[in-house]
C-alpha positions as CSV (number, residue, x, y, z in Angstrom):
1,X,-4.9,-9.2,2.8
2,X,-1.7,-9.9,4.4
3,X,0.8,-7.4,4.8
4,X,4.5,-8.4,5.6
5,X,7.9,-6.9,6.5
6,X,9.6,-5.8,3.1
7,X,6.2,-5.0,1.4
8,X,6.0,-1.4,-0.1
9,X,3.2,1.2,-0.3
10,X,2.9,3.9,-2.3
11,X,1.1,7.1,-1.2
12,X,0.1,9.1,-4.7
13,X,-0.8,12.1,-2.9
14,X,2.1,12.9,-1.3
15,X,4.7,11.1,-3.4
16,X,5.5,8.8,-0.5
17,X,7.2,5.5,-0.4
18,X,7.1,3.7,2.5
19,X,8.5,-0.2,4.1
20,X,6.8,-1.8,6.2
21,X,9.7,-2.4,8.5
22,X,8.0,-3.9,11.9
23,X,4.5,-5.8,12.6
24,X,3.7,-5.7,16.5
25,X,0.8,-7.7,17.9
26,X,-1.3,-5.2,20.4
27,X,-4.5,-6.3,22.0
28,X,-6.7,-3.7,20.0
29,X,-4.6,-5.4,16.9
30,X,-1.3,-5.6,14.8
31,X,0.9,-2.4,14.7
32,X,2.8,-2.2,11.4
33,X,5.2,0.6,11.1
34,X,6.0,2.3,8.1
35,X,9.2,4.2,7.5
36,X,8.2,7.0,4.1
37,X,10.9,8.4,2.2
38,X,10.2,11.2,0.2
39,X,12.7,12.6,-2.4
40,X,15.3,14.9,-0.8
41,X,14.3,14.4,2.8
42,X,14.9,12.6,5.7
43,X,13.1,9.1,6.7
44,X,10.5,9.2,8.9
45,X,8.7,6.1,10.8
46,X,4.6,5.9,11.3
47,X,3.0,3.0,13.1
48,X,-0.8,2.3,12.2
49,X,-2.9,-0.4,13.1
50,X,-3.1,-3.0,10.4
51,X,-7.2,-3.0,9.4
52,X,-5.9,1.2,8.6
53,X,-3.4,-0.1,6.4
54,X,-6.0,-2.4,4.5
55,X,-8.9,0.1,4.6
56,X,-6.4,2.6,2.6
57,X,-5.3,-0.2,0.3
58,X,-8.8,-0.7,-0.8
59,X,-9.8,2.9,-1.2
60,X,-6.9,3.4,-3.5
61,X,-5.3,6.1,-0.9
62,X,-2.0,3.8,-0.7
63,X,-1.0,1.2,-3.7
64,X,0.5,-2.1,-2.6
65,X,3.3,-3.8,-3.5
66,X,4.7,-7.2,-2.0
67,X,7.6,-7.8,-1.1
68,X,8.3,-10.3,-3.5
69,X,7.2,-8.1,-7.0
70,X,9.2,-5.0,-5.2
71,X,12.7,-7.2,-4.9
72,X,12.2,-8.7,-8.3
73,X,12.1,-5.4,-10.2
């Protein structure tokens, strides 16, 4: 799966949207940072390592949508 700046997850648990708003390349792997907004509160940034990212998109914990689907609608 390839995750790109602009893409959005969806946390179900916690209501969260987040944008992926930076991809960093780290020798252990890629760091994507996330920032979540949550109705009625501030922003706030998260960085994970990008096989995290994936391994929650497969459970079901986060739901994925690219960039492309999330500008069209």
């Amino acid at each position: 799966m390839k995750l790109q700046i602009g893409d959005v997850l969806f946390e179900p648990m916690s209501r969260n949207t987040g944008e992926i708003t930076k991809i960093t390349p780290h020798p252990d792997g890629k760091i994507v940072k996330i920032r979540w907004r949550l109705e009625d509160h501030l922003p706030h940034d998260s960085e994970h390592f990008h096989k995290k990212i994936v391994r929650c998109i497969k459970n079901g914990e986060y739901e994925f949508i690219p960039k492309t689907a999330a500008t069209e609608s």
